[in-house]
N, C-alpha and C positions, 0 to 999 in steps of 0.2 A: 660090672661094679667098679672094674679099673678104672674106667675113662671119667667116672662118678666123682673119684675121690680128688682131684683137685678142685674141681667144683665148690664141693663140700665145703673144701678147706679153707678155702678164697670165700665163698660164703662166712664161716665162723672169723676171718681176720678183718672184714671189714665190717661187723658189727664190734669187734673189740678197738677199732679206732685206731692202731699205735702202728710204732718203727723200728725199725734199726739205728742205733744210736751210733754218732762219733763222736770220738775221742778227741781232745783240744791236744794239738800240738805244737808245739814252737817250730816254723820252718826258715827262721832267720836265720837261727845260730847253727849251722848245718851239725858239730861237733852232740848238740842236744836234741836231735832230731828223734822223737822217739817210733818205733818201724810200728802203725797202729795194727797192721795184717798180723803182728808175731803175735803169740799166745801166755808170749813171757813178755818184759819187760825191755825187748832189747834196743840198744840207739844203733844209729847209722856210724856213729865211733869204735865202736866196741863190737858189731856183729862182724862171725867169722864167714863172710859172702860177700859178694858182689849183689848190694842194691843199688836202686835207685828213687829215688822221692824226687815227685816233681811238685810245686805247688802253683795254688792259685794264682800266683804271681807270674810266672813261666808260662801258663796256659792264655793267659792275657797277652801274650806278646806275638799270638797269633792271629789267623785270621778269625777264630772262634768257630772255623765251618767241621772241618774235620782232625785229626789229633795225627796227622801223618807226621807233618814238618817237628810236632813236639817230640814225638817218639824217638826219629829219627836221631834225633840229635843224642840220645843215648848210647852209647859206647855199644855193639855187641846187639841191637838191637834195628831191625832193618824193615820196614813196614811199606808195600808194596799197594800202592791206588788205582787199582784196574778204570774204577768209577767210585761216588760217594756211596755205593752200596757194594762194591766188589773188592773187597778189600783182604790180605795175606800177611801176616805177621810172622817173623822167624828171629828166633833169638840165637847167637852164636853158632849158625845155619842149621839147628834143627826147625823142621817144619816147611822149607824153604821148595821142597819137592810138592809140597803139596798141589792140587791143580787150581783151587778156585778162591778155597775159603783157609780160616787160619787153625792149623791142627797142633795137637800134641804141646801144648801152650793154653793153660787153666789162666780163666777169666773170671771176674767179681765183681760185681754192683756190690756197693755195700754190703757186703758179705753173701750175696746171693749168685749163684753160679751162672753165668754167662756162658758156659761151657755144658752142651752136652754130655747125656752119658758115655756116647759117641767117641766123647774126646772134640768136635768141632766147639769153637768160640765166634762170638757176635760182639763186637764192641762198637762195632760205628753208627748203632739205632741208640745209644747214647748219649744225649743232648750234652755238647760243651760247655753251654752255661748250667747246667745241674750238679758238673763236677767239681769239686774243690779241691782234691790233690789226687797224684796217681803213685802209686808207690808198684816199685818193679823187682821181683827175684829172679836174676838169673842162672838157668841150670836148674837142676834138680835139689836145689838146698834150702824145698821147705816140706821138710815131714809134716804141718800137719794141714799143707793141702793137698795131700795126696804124692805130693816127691813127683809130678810133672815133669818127662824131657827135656822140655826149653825152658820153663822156668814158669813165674807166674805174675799176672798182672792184674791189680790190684785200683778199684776205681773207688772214689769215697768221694757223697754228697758234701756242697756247699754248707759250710759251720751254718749253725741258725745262731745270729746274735741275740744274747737276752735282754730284756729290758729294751725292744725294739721293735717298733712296726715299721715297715718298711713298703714301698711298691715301687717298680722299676719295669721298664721298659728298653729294649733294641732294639733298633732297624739295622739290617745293613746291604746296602742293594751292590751289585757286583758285575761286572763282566757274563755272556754267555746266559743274561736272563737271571742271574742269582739276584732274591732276595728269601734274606729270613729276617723272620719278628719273631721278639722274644717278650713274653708278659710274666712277670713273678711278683709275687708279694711274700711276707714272713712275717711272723709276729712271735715273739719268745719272752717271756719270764724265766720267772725260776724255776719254776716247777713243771709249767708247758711250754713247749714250742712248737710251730706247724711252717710251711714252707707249700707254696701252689709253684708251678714254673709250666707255660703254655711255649710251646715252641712250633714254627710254622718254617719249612726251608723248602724251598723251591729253586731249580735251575733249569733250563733248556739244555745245558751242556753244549761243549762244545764241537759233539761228535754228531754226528747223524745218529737218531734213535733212542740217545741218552737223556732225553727228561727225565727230572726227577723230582717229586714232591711226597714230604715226610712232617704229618703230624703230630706232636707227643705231649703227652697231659702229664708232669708227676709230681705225687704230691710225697709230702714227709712230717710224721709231728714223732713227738717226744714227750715222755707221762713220766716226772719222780713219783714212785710210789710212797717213798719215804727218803731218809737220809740213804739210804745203801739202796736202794730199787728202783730199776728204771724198764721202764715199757715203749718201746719206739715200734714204727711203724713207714715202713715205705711203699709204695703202688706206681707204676710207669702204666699207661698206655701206649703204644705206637700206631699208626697208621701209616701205610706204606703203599706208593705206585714209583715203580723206576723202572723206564727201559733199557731193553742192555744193547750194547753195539756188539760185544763181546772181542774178541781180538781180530788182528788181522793180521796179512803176508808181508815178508817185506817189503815188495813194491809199493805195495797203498801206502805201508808206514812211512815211506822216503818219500813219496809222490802225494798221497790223499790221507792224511794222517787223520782229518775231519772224518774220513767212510767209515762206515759201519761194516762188519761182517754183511757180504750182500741176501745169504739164507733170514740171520736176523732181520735185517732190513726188510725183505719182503714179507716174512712172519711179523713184524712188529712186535719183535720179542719182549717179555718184560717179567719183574713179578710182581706181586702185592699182597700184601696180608694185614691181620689184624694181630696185635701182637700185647697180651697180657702178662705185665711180671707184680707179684707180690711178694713181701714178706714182713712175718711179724717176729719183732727180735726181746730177750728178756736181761737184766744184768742183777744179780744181786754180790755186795761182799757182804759172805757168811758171817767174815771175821778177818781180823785182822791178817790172819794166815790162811784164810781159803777167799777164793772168788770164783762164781760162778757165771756162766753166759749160753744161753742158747736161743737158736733160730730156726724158725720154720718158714722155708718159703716155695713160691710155687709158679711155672711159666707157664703161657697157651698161647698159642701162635695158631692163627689160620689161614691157608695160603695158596694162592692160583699163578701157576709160573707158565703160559705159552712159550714152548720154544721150537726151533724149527722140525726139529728129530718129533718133538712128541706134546702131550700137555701135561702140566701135574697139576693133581689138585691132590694137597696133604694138609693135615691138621696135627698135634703133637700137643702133648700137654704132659707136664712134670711136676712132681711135687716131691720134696727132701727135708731133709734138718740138718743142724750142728751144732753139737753142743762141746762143750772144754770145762774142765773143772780144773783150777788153780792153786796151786800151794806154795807159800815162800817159808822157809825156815832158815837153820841154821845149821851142820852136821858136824860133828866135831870142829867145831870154831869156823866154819867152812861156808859162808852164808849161799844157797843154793834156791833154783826158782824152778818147777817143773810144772807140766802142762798134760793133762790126759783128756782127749779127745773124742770125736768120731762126726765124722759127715756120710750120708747117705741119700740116696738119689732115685729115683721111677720115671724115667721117661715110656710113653707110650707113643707110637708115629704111624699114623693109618695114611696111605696116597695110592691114589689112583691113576693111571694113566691113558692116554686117550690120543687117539692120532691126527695133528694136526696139518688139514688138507687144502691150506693154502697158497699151495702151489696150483692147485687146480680152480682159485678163483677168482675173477677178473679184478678186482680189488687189492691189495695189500693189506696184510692182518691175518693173526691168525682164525680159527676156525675148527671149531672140536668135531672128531671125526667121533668112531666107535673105542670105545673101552676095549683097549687089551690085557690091563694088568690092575690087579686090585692086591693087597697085600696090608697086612698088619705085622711090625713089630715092637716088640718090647725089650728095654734096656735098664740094666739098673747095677751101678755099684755100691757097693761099703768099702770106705777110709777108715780104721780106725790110725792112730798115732799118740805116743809118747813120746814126751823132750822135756828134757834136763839143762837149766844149764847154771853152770858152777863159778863164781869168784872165786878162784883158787888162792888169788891175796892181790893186793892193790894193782896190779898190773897186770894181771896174768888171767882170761876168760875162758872155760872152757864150755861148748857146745858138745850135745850129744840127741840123738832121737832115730825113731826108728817108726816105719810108716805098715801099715800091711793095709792090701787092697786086694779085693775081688770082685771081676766085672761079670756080666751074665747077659745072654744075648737070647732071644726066642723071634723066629721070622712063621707066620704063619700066610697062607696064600688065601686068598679070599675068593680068586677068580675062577679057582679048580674045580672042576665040576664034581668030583669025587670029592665027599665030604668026611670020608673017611681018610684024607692023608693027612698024616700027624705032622702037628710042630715041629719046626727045625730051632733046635736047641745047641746053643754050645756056650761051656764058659770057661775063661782062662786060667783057672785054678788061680793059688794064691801067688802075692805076690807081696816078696819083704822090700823094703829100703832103708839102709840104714844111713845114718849122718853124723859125722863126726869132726867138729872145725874148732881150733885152737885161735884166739888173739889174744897180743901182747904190745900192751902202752908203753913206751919206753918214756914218754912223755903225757900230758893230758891231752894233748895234740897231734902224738904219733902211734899211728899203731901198725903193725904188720901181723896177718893173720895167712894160718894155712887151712885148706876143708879137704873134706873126701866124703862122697854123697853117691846114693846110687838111683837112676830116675828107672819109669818107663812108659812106655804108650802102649795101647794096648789097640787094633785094628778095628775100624768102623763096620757096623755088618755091608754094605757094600763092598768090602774089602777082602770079607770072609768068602761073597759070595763066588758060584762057579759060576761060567758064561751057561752051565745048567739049571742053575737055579739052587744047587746044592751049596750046603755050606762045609768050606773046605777047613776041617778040622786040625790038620797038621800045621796052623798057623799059628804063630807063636810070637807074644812081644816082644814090641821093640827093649831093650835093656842096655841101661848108659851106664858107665863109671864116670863121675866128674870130678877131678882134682886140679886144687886151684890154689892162688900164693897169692896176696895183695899187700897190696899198702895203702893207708890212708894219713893223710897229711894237712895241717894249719900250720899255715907260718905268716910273717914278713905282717905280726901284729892281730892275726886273726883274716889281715886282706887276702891271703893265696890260700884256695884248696885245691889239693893234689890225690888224684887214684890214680893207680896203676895195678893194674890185675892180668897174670897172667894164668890161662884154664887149659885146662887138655881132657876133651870129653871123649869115650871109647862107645859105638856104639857098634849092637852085635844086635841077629836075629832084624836086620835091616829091610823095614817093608818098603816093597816097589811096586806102582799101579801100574802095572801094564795094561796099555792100553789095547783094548779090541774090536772098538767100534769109534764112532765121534762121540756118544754118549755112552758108553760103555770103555769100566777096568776091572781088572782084577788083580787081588794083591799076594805077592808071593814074598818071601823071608827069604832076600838072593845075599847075601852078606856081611859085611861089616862097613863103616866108617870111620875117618878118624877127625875131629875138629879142636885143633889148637889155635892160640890165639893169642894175642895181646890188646888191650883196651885200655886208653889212657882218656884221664879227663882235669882240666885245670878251670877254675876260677879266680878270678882274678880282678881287687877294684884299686883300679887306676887314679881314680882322684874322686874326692870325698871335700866338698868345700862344704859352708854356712849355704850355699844356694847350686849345686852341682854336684851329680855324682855322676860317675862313669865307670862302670864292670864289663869283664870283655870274658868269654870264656874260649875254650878248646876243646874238641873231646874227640877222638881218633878208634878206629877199631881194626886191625891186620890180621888177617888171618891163613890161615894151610889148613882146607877143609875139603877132606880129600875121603874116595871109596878106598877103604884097604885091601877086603877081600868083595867084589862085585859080580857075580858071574848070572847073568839074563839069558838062560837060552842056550846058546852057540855065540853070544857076545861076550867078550870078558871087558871091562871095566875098570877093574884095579887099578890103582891108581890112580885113573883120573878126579878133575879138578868135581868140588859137587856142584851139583846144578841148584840155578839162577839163587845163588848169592854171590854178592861181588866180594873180589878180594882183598878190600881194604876202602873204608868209609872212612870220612871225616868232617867234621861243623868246625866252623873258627864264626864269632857274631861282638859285635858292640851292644851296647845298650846304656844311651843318654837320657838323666832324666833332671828338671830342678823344681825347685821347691812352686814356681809358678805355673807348675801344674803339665807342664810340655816333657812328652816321652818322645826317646826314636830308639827303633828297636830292628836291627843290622843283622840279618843271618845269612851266610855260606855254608854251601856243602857240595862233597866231590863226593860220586860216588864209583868206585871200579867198574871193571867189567866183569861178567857173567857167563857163565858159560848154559846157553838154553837148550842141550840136551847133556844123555848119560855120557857122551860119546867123545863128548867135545870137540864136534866139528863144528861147532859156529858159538859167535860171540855176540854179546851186545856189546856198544860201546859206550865206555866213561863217559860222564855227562859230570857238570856242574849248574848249582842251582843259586839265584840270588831272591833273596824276602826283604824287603824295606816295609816297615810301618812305623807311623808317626798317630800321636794323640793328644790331644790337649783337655784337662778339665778345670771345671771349675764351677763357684757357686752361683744357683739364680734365688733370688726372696729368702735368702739366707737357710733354706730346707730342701731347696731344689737342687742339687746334683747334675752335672750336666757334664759331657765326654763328646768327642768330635775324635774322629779317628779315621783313617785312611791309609792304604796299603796297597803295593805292588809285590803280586808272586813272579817266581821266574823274568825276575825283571831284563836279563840278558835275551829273552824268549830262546830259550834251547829249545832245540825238538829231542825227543829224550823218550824212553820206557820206563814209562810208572809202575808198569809193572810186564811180569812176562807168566807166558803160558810153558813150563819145563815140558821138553818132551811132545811137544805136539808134532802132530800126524796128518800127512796130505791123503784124499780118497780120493781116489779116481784121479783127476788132472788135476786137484787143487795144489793149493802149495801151501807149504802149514803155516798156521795160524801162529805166530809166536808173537807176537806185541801187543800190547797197551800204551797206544800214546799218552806222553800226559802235556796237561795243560800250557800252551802257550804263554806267552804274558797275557794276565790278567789285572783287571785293579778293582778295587770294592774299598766303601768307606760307609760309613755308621755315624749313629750318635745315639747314644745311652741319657736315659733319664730316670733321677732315683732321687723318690720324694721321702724323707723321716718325717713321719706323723709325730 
């Protein structure tokens, strides 16, 4: 009956037709920015954390293929591109250990969880033209998504204009075999609105073994029930074939930076699946003093990954809600805004493995041997959360909330021949986060704010598991203390914006996968950590004519992100530096544009070195990256819309590590696998067409 119910559900949301609704918000005026993820009211002036809002306009000034270069450029935030499907995120270096995928960092499609119950996130099966702004928390200072370790990230659909039909078109063909097509159309009123977006990306890549081709259908509408009720609706398709090169040794990286892993290579490693996300979302104000909102939604993924160790074939399907009830009043003269909550979640993950015996066939490719592992499990948390927050009087904001969550885990084996061995069961008991952040405007323009938050992660059942099969119960979340000082800043006329944020996050019960196999970890709680930091970020517009503007920004991140107490074994670690995150990032970019329709769009970034094990015997080396893109639009038959645009990545061509493998392990005579090259110079150019009916 489990595996039934998102079916079901996904059945019932697509005869009801609707969406998930966004919120209009001003992202000119940064000071009025309102944060639409909060559950209150709050702006990027006034909140006591470290955000970040990127908008449609920002996202435009890349190549439109993947969201690396945009991220990046975030203070505190470092996103590592193995491949267009292999991608690691780590915010103020938690996550940054992980081996493959991006952990302990909650994800969102318009309000629908991209993130496992697991704890793992998927963000880059997310079409860049679907997105219209990304809004970023970092650290644990948002009670009511769960108070997440690294923070959270937050994706939100293209506005659907009303009183507009719309169709548009992009092509943009690339270096390495890349092209995508992009087909959308919209049509909005008052009271309806709907949005189709077809997306086609394809690359040969520039590695041996790394093709890749990614199709996705999504649609979106939007139903007023009345003045106060709204019914939205969102649905993604994906389809997915990408091979992997996977990493390689140093030598091949300095020598053949194009080879594949030579096992992958000769298995033609890769994986593919089908990939369904829904949700149907509700809004009503009750009243002047209450609002209501909730969502239901639900994923299914189905999936065949040859790799050289083995084959998987897994399927997975989820289904959850979340709802928030609203109240503003006013408490002894004290105007106040509080939020009560709860998000909840069911994933189920059945895979089967099977031995792949291409090494024994004259061809290259893999080749499915006999079944040796069949296994079923189930996952599933509850979030509930409270948050308050207070105008204690014209200047003075006070935050407060408090999160509790309980995960639960069951692994049952399917291949055992004995039908009587019972479920492997374990769940982490409860678990509090509270949150507590003060700002103070000493201006309308200045504010400086303090917080104190407490996150946690909580271990994947691979993590739990024993190299016996048992799951090892003495594992215990990870748990952060995060305290943090900012300042935000308008001046020199509204032209300069100024952050500076300094954080000190403590983390204890520190999970480490020790590795045991090339396909096999297990994770133990050897620890503590300490990550402080400073994160600066400036805007800046240089000149502003009748036909010319010119903004240039900065944004900087320094950190001391170090094992406190680390002991693996008979290794001790203490103190050393953490693994593969660098110790200090930085973007400096231009950005010209005039009134005749001509953009150029100028990015740098430096990034430090890393250290790719616990141990810190070896380094990667600092690299620097250069991005140039230029565009021109303008009108055809006075309805036709028309863009030309062209761009060079790494235009210095660095040979560089996109990303690394922490911790990897030589067998036998190998030599470990620690790189991900990334892409050489590249160039890719487009052109957009966008007809108003």
């Amino acid at each position: 009956m489990y595996n039934k119910l998102p079916f079901f559900f996904l059945f019932m949301l697509l005869q009801q037709g609707v969406a998930f609704s966004q919120i209009t918000k001003d992202t000119t005026a940064l000071a009025a920015v309102t944060i639409v993820a909060s559950p209150t009211t709050a702006t990027l002036q006034n909140a006591a954390a470290s955000l970040a809002v990127i908008s449609r306009k920002e996202l435009d000034k890349s190549d439109g293929i993947i969201l690396t270069s945009v991220l990046n450029k975030i203070p505190g935030l470092y996103m590592q591109q193995g491949a267009l499907n292999t991608i690691k995120i780590s915010i103020r270096g938690i996550g940054s250990r992980s081996q493959y995928g991006t952990q302990k960092i909650k994800a969102y499609f318009e309000g629908i969880p991209l993130t496992t119950a697991e704890g793992e996130s998927t963000i880059e099966d997310i079409d860049l033209e679907t997105i219209g702004s990304v809004e970023i928390i970092k650290g644990p200072n948002s009670t009511s998504f769960g108070s997440g370790l690294g923070g959270v990230i937050n994706l939100f659909a293209r506005e659907i204009p009303t009183d507009e039909f719309q169709a548009k078109s992009i092509t943009t063909y690339g270096s390495f075999g890349l092209l995508k097509q992009n087909f959308s159309a919209n049509y909005g009123k008052s009271s309806s609105m709907g949005s189709v977006n077809y997306s086609h990306l394809q690359s040969d890549g520039f590695r041996q073994n790394s093709s890749y081709d990614r199709k996705s259908l999504t649609l979106q509408a939007q139903q007023k029930i009345n003045s106060k009720g709204e019914l939205s609706f969102i649905g993604m398709y994906t389809q997915l074939k990408a091979y992997i090169p996977s990493s390689i040794n140093e030598d091949d990286f300095n020598n053949n930076p194009e080879k594949a892993a030579s096992n992958w290579a000769q298995a033609q490693g890769y994986e593919s699946y089908d990939k369904w996300m829904m949700g149907v979302g509700y809004r009503q104000q009750l009243s002047s003093k209450w609002s209501f909102k909730s969502s239901v939604f639900s994923n299914i993924k189905k999936a065949y990954e040859p790799r050289p160790f083995n084959i998987l074939d897994d399927e997975s399907s989820s289904i959850g809600f979340r709802s928030s009830l609203n109240y503003k009043n006013t408490f002894l003269s004290v105007p106040f805004e509080t939020s009560l909550g709860t998000e909840m979640a069911f994933d189920e993950y059945s895979f089967s493995l099977f031995e792949n015996v291409y090494a024994s066939q004259t061809n290259p490719g893999s080749v499915a041997g006999d079944e040796f592992s069949k296994k079923n499990q189930k996952s599933s948390y509850q979030n509930y959360f409270v948050q308050a927050d207070f105008s204690l009087s014209a200047k003075l904001h006070l935050e407060t909330g408090l999160a509790f969550n309980t995960t639960r885990y069951s692994l049952r084996d399917l291949f055992a021949e004995a039908a009587t061995i019972p479920d492997l069961a374990y769940t982490f008991g409860k678990v509090w986060s509270p949150r507590a952040g003060l700002s103070y405007s000493f201006t309308k323009t200045k504010t400086i704010y303090a917080s104190i938050s407490k996150g946690f992660s909580t271990p994947s059942v691979a993590e739990t598991l024993t190299p016996e099969g048992q799951i090892n119960t003495n594992l215990k979340p990870e748990i952060g203390w995060n305290y943090e000082l900012g300042l935000k800043a308008h001046g020199l006329n509204n032209k300069l914006y100024t952050e500076l944020t300094f954080f000190s996050t403590q983390i204890t019960n520190l999970l480490v996968a020790r590795r045991t196999a090339e396909d096999q970890y297990i994770g133990i709680n050897a620890g503590a950590s300490s990550h402080i930091g400073m994160e600066f970020l400036v805007n800046y517009q240089l000149l502003q004519t009748s036909q010319y503007q010119v903004s240039t920004y900065f944004s900087a991140a320094v950190n001391s992100f170090k094992f406190k107490d680390f002991v693996d074994g008979t290794n001790d670690y203490s103190g050393n530096q953490l693994t593969a995150v660098p110790d200090a990032l930085w973007n400096v970019g231009v950005d010209l544009s005039n009134t005749s329709g001509f953009k150029l769009h100028t990015a740098f970034s430096k990034v430090g070195s890393m250290p790719l094990n616990d141990q810190n015997s070896k380094y990667t080396q600092a690299y620097s990256l250069l991005d140039l893109k230029t565009s021109y639009s303008f009108m055809l038959l006075k309805r036709l819309k028309t863009e030309l645009s062209t761009g060079i990545n790494n235009a210095t061509n660095t040979q560089y590590a996109a990303s690394v493998l922490p911790n990897a392990a030589g067998f036998g005579q190998a030599k470990p696998r620690y790189y991900y090259p990334g892409n050489p110079r590249n160039y890719y150019g487009g052109i957009s067409l966008s007809y108003l009916f």
